[in-house]
VOGU-3710 file (C-alpha; in Angstrom, 3 decimals, decimal comma):
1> xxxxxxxxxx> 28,459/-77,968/35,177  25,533/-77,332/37,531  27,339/-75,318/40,253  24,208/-74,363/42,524  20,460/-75,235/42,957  18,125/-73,552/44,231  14,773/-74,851/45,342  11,731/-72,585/47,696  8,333/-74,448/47,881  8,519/-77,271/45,386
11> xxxxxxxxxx> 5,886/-80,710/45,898  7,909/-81,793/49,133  10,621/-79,296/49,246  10,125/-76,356/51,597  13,988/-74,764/50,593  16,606/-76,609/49,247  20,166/-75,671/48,485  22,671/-77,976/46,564  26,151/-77,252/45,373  26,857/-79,856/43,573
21> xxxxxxxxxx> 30,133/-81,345/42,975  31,726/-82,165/39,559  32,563/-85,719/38,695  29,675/-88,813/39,052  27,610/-87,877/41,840  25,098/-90,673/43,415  21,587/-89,785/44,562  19,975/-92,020/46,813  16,747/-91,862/49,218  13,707/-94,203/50,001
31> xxxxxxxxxx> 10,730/-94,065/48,155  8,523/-90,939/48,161  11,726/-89,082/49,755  11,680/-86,828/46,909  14,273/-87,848/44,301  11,672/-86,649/41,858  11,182/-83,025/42,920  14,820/-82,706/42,677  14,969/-83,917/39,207  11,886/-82,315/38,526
41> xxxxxxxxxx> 13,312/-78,616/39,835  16,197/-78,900/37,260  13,630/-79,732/34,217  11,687/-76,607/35,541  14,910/-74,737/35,302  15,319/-75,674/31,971  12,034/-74,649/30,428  9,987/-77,673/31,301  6,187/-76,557/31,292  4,972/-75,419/35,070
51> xxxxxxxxxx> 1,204/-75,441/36,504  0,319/-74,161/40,118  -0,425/-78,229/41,124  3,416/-78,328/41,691  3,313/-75,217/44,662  3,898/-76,484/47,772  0,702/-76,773/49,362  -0,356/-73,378/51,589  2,437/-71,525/49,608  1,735/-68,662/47,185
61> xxxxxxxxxx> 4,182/-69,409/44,934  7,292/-71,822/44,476  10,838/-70,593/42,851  13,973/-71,848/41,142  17,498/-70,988/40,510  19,778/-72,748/38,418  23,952/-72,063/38,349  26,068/-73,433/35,400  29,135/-72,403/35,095  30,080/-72,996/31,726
71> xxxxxxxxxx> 34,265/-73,597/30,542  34,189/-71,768/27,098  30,683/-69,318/27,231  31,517/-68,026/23,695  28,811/-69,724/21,819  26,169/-69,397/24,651  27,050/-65,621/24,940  26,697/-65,240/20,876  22,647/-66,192/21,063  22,099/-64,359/24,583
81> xxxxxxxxxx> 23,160/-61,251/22,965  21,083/-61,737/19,758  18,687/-62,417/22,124  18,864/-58,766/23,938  20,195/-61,094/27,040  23,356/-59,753/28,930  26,140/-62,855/28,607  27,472/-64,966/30,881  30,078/-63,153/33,394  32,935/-65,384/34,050
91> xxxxxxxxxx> 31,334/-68,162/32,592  28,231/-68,181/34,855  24,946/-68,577/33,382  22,133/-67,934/35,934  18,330/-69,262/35,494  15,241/-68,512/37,473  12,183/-69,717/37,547  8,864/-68,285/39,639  5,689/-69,814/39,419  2,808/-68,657/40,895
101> xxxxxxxxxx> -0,773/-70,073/40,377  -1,814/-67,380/37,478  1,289/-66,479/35,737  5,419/-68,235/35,476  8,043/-65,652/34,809  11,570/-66,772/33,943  14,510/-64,825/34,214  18,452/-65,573/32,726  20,926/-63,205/33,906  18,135/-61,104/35,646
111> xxxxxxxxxx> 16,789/-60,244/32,274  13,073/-61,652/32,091  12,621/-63,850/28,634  9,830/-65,836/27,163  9,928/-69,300/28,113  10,719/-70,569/24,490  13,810/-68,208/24,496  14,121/-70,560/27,506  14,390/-73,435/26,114  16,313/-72,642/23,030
121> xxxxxxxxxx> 19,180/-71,463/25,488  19,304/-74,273/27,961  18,795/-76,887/25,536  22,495/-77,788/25,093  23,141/-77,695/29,211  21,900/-81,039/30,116  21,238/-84,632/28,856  18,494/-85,957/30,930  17,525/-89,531/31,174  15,063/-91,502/32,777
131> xxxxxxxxxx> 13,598/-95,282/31,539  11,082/-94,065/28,837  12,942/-91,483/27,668  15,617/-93,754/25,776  13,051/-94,681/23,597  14,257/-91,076/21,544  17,172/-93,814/20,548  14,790/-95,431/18,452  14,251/-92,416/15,737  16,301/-92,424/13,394
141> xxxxxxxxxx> 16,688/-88,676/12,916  18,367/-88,534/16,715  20,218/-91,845/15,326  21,830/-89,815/12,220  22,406/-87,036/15,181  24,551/-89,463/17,407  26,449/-90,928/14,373  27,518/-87,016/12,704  28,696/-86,332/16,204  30,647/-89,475/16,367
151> xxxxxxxxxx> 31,940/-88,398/13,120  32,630/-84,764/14,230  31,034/-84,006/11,063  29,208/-80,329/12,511  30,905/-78,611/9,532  29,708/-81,156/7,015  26,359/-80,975/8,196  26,022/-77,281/8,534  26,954/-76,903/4,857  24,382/-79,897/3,977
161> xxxxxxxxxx> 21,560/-78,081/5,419  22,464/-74,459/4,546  22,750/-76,335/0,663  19,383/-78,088/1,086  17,506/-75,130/2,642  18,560/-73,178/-0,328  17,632/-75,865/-2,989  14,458/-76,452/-0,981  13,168/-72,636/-1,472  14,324/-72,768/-5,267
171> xxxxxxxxxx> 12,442/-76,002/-5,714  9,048/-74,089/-4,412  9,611/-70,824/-6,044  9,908/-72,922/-9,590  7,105/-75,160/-8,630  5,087/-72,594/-7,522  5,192/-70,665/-10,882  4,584/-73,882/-12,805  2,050/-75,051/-11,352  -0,082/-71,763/-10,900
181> xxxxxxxxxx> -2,351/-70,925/-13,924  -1,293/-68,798/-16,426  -3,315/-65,761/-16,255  -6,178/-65,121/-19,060  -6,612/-62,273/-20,835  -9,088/-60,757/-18,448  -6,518/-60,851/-15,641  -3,876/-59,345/-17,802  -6,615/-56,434/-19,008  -7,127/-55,896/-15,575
191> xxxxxxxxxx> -3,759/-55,645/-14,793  -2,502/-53,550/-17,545  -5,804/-51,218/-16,590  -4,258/-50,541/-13,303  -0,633/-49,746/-14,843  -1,737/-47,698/-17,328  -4,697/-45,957/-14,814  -1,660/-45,053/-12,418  1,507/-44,339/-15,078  -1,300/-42,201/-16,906
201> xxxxxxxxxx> -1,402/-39,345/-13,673  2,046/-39,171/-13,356  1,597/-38,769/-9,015  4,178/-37,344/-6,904  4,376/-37,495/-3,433  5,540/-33,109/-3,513  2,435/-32,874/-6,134  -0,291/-34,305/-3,606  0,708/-32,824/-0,312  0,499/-29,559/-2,034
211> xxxxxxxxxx> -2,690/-30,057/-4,469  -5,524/-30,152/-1,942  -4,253/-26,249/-0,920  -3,781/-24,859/-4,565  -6,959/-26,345/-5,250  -8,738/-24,192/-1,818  -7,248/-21,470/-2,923  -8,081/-21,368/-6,586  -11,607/-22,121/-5,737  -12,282/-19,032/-3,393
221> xxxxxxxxxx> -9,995/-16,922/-5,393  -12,248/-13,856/-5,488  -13,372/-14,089/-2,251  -9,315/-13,813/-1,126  -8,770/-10,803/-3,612  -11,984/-8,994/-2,178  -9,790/-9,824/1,024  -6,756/-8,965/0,257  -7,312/-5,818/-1,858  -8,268/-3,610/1,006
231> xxxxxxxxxx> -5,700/-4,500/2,784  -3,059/-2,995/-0,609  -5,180/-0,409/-0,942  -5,601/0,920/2,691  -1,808/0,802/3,009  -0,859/2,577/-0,294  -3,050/3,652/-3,251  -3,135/7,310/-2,986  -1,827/9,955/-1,197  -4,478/9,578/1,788
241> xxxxxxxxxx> -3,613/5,440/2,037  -1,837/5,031/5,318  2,081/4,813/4,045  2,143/8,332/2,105  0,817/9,902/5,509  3,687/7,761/7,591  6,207/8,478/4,831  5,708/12,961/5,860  5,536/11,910/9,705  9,335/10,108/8,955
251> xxxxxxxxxx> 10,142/13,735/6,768  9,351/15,490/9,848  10,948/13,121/12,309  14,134/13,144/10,403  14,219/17,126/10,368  13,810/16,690/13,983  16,325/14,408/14,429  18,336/16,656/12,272  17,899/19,452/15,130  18,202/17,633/18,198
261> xxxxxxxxxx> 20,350/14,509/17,976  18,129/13,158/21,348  15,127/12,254/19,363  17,006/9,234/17,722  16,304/6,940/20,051  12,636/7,555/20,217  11,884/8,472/16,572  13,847/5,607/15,594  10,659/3,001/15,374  8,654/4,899/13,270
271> xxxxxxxxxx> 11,140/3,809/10,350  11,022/0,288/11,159  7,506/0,838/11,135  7,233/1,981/7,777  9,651/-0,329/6,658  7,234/-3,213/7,388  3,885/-2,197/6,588  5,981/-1,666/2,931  6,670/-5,297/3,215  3,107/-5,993/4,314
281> xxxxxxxxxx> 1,902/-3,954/1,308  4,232/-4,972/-1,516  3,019/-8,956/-0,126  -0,497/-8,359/-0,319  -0,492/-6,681/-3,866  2,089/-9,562/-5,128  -0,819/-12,219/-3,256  -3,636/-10,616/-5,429  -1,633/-10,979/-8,201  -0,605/-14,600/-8,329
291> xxxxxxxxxx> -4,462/-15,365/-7,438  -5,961/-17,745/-9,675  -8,834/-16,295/-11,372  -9,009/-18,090/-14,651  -11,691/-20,754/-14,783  -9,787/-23,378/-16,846  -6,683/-23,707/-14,224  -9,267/-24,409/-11,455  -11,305/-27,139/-13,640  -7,772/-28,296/-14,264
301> xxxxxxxxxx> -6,770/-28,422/-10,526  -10,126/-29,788/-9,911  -9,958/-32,616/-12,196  -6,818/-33,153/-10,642  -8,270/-33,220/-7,484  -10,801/-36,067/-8,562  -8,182/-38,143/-10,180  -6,307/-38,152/-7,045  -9,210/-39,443/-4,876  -9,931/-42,085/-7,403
311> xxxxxxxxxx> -6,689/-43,503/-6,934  -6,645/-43,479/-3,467  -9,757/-44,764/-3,448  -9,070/-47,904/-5,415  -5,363/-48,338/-4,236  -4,583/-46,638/-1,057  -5,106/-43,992/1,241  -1,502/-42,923/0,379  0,554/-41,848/-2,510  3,444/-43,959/-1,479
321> xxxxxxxxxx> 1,064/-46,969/-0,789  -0,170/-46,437/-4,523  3,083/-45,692/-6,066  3,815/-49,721/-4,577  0,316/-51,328/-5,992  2,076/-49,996/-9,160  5,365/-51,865/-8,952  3,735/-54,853/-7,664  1,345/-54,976/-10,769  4,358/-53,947/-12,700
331> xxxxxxxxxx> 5,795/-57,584/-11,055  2,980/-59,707/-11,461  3,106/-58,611/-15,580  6,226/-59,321/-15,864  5,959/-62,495/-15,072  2,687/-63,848/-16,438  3,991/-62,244/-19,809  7,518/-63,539/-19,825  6,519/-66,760/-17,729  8,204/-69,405/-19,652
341> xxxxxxxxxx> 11,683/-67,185/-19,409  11,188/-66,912/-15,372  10,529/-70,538/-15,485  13,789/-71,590/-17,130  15,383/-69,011/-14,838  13,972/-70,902/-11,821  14,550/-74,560/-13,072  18,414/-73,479/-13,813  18,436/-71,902/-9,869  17,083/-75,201/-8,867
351> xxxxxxxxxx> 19,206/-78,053/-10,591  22,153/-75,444/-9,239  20,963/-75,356/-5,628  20,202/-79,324/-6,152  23,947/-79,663/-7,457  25,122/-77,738/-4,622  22,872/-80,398/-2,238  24,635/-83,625/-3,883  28,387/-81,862/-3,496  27,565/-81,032/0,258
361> xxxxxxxxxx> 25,706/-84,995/1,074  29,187/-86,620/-0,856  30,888/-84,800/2,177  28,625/-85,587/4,715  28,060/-89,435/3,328  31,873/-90,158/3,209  31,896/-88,362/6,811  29,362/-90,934/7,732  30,652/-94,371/6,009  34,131/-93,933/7,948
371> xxxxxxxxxx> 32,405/-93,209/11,299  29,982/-96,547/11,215  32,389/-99,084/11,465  34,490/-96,898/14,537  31,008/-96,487/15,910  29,945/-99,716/15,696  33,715/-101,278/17,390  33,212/-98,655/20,458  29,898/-99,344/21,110  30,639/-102,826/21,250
381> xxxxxxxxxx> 33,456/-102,156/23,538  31,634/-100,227/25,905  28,686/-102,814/25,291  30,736/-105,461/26,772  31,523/-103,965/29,645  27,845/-103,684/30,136  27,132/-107,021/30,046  26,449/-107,179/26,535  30,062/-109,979/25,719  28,880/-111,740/22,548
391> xxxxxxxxxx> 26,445/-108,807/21,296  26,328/-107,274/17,688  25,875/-104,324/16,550  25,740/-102,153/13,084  24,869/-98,397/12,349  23,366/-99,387/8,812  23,197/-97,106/6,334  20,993/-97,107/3,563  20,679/-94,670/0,506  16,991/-92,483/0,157
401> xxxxxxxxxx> 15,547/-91,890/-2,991  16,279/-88,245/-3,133  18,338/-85,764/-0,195  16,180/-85,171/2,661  16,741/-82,307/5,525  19,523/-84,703/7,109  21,307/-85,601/4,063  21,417/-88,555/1,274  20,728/-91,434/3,546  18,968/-92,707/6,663
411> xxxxxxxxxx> 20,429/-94,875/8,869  19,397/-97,897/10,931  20,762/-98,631/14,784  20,521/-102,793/15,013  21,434/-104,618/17,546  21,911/-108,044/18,648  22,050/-108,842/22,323  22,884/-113,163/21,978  25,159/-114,824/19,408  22,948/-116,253/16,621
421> xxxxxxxxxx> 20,004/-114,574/16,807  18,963/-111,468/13,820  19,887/-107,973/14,053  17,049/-106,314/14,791  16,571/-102,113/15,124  16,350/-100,811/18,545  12,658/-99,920/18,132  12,342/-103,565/18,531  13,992/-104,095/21,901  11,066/-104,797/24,763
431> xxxxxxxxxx> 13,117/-104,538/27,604  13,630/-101,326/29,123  16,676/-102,199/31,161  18,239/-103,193/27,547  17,592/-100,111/25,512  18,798/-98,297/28,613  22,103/-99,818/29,144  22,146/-99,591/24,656  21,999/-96,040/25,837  24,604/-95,748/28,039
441> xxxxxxxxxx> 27,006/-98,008/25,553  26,303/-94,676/23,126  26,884/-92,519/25,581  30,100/-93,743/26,478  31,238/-94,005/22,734  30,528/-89,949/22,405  31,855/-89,229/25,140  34,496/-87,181/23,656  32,581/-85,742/21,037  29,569/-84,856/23,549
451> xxxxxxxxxx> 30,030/-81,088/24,685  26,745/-81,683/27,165  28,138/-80,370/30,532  25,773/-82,461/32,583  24,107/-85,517/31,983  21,662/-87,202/34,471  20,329/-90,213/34,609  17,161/-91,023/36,404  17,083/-95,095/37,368  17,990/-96,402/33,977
461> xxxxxxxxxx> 19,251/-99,371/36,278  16,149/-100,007/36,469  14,952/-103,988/35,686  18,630/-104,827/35,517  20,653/-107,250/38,166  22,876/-106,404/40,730  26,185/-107,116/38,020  24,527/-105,450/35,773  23,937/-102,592/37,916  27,530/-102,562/38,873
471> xxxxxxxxxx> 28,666/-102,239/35,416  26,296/-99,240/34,606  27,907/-97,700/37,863  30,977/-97,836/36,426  30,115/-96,797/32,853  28,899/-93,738/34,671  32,121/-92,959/36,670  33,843/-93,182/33,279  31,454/-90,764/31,638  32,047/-88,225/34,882
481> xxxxxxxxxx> 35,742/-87,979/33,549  34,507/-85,700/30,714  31,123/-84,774/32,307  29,059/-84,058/35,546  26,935/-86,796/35,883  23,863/-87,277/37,852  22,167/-90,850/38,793  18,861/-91,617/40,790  20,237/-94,823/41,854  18,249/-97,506/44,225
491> xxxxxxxxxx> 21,444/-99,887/43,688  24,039/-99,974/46,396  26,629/-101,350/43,222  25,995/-97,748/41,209  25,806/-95,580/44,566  29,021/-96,841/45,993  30,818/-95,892/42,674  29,752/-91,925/42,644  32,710/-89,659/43,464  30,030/-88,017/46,177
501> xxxxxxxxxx> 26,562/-89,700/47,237  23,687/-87,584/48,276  20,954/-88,887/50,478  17,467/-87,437/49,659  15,166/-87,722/52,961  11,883/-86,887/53,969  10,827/-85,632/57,741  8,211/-84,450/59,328  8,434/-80,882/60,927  5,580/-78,481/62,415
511> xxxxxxxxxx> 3,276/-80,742/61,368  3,861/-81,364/57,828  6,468/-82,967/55,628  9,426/-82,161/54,105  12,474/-83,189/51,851  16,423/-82,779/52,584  19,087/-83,638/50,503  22,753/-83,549/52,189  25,668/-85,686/51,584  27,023/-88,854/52,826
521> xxxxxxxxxx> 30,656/-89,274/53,622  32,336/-91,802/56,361  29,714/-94,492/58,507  26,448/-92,577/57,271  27,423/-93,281/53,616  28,164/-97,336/54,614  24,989/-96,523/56,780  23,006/-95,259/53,962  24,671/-98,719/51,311  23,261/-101,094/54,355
531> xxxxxxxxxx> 19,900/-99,753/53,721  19,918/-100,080/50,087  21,149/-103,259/50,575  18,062/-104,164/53,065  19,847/-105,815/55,833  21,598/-104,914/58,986  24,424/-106,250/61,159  28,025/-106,576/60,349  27,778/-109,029/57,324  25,456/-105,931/55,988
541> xxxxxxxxxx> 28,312/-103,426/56,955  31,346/-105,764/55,923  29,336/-105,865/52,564  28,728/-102,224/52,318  32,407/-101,109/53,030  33,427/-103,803/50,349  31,441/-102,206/47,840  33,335/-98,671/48,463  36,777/-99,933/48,804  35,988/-101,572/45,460
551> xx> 34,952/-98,406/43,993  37,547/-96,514/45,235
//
């Protein structure tokens, strides 16, 4: 349920706090009061699209914050965390809203999202209403919706559409092979060019990171050795190079050593010394050595070279990148030369996916036949209560011509409002104040199977009579058994029915206007009835207090 609201510089609405109650709770006000920014502020909460029109004028900015605290979180918390959003803590799910005139910025559990993510997560929080917006009842997609949840058929209808999403990407993958051109000759020339061009240099991804350096090196081979040999040969290639002469000062060191034991430490380098210009020497000689000199290994290593560059030249900057041009020509062979085996391949996949489709719409059919005619006696029911004694009504099902995304059938809400005249579908009722109180006759029939925590309904008692009007009042107080429930009401009938009425006013303070909202309990409630019911005096009060102890 909506536990707290939170509203700062909204149309009307300066700052606003609400905690609302659970149960059927009445809003009432006069015209222009602001029942609309209040409604609107909760459709803001929940992702509605913002512009900077709706800032309170002179403000900067305007904000929102939305509390639900939710019974059993588990489901909610399983998309906020795929959704890198922190879950709800004891079952509270916060939502804020800023909007400013440049930029919105929403915020669930303190953690800024988009305001699709938005959306998506709110979505199942509240049923709103108002009097256009029953005309949804009149597609027959949210029709098939209504009837699989009067059905608790979820699991059925899960395993329809995970069936028919799977048959639906078979069907394309087969389709889209058949229906492509087989390649010609040329293409498969081409094709087998690049396979064989590749295969044919036999790359490595060790090979190329070290075949641009061999290649250097091989190519200025004598200048290196002209290099290098000086350095051999001034370190050790006669008796005058540098480690003979160092090899007689370590003779003489030693004998020194030998003679006074104190010298160690000092003499002590000179052998390390020696020891690594050997190293140094030995290197060099063993460099010189492995230097390519022979003309055919660097044409080799330069054709190399050039192969290389070709390649990535035609098919990537990277070996890696084309290593995978390779395997995806390798692909594309494969299946223009062994088409007509990939296409049997795919047309088996598909008539198995399709089989799998029929099995899961059986389940979800038979699911649906048994719910029509339970649907069809409760809506009545409720119907009746509504005003509606000698209607008919029939969820008619009728088969399609091949499984769609909601299963093997579509189904048709008709409805008769007077004994002896034609069932006709809902898309043909005119009257607003009908298909509204149609609504609410659904409504009530789910109301089990709904799992909407809060449902609000904005005047649909609109362009109906004061019985009428009564009736939907009390359709409403049923529904707040099972839900929170929200009504914009100008009838005294529905307002005197709420569990707790809230009066929406407008005043005028420092010089401009603003809107309240604060409940009604005791004389100002019987206060507020008298003016909805537009007179004054005791008959007006009598009448009022009448209308509460009835609801009571």
């Amino acid at each position: 349920m909506l536990a707290h609201l939170k509203i700062r510089n909204l149309a009307l609405v300066d700052e606003l706090e609400w905690e609302p109650h659970a149960g059927f709770l009445g809003i009432t006000g006069e015209t222009g009061a602001g029942k609309s920014v209040i409604m609107g502020g909760i459709s803001l909460a929940l992702g509605d699209r913002a512009d900077k029109s709706m800032i309170r004028s002179g403000e900067t900015q305007c904000s929102l914050e939305a509390l639900f605290t939710l019974p059993h979180p588990e489901e909610l918390n399983r998309r906020l965390e795929e959704a890198g959003v922190p879950p709800c803590e004891d079952g509270q799910l916060i939502i804020r809203r800023i909007i400013t005139p440049t930029a919105n910025r929403q915020f669930i559990n303190s953690t800024p999202v988009t305001l699709n993510l938005l959306r998506q997560i709110s979505s199942g929080l509240v049923d709103m209403h108002h009097p256009e917006a029953h005309r949804s009842l009149t597609s027959q997609e949210r029709q098939l919706a209504l009837l699989d949840a009067f059905a608790e058929a979820d699991t059925q209808r899960e395993a329809y559409t995970t069936a028919y999403r799977a048959w639906q990407e078979a069907r394309a993958a087969y389709r889209n092979l058949l229906e492509s051109e087989a390649a010609n000759e040329r293409e498969l020339d081409f094709l087998r060019h690049q396979v064989e061009e590749i295969e044919s240099a036999h790359l490595t991804a060790a090979e190329a990171d070290s075949l641009e350096e061999r290649w250097q090196r091989a190519r200025n081979s004598t200048r290196l050795r002209d290099t290098a040999l000086p350095i051999a040969a001034a370190l050790e290639a006669d008796e005058q190079s540098l480690l003979p002469r160092l090899r007689q000062v370590v003779r003489h060191a030693r004998e020194l050593e030998r003679l006074d034991a104190a010298c160690a430490t000092w003499l002590q380098p000179l052998e390390e010394c020696v020891e690594a210009l050997s190293e140094v020497a030995a290197n060099a000689q063993d460099y010189v050595a492995d230097l390519c000199t022979d003309p055919a290994e660097l044409a080799e290593l330069e054709e190399r070279i050039s192969t290389l560059d070709t390649l990535k030249r035609k098919y990537g900057a990277e070996v890696d990148t084309i290593l995978r041009h390779l395997e995806d020509c390798r692909a594309k062979l494969a299946n223009i030369e062994h088409r007509d085996e990939r296409l049997a391949e795919l047309e088996a996949a598909q008539q198995a996916r399709k089989a799998d489709v029929l099995r899961a719409a059986a389940a979800l059919s038979s699911a649906r036949r048994k719910a029509a005619p339970r649907l069809e006696k409760s809506f009545l029911t409720h119907a009746a209560h509504l005003g509606f004694r000698q209607a008919h009504f029939s969820a008619q099902l009728t088969p399609a011509a091949e499984p769609g995304p909601h299963g093997a059938e579509e189904v048709e809400f008709l409805f008769g409002p007077n004994p002896g005249e034609p069932l006709k579908p809902l898309r043909h009722i005119a009257s607003s104040g009908e298909l509204a109180r149609v609504m609410l006759a659904l409504k009530s029939a789910l109301a089990k199977q709904d799992d909407t925590p809060l449902l609000i309904f904005d005047e649909i008692d609109a362009n109906v009579g004061g019985e009428i009007a009564r009736a939907v009042g009390r359709k409403m107080l049923e529904l707040g058994q099972d839900h929170q429930v929200i009504a914009i009401t100008h009838f005294p009938q529905v307002a005197a029915l709420a569990n707790h009425h809230y009066l929406i006013s407008k005043q005028t303070e420092g010089g401009r206007t603003v809107s309240h909202l604060h409940e009604v309990c005791g004389e100002a409630r019987v206060s507020e009835l008298m003016r909805m019911l537009g007179t004054t005096g005791p008959t007006a009060r009598a009448h009022a207090q009448e209308l509460l102890q009835s609801g009571s």
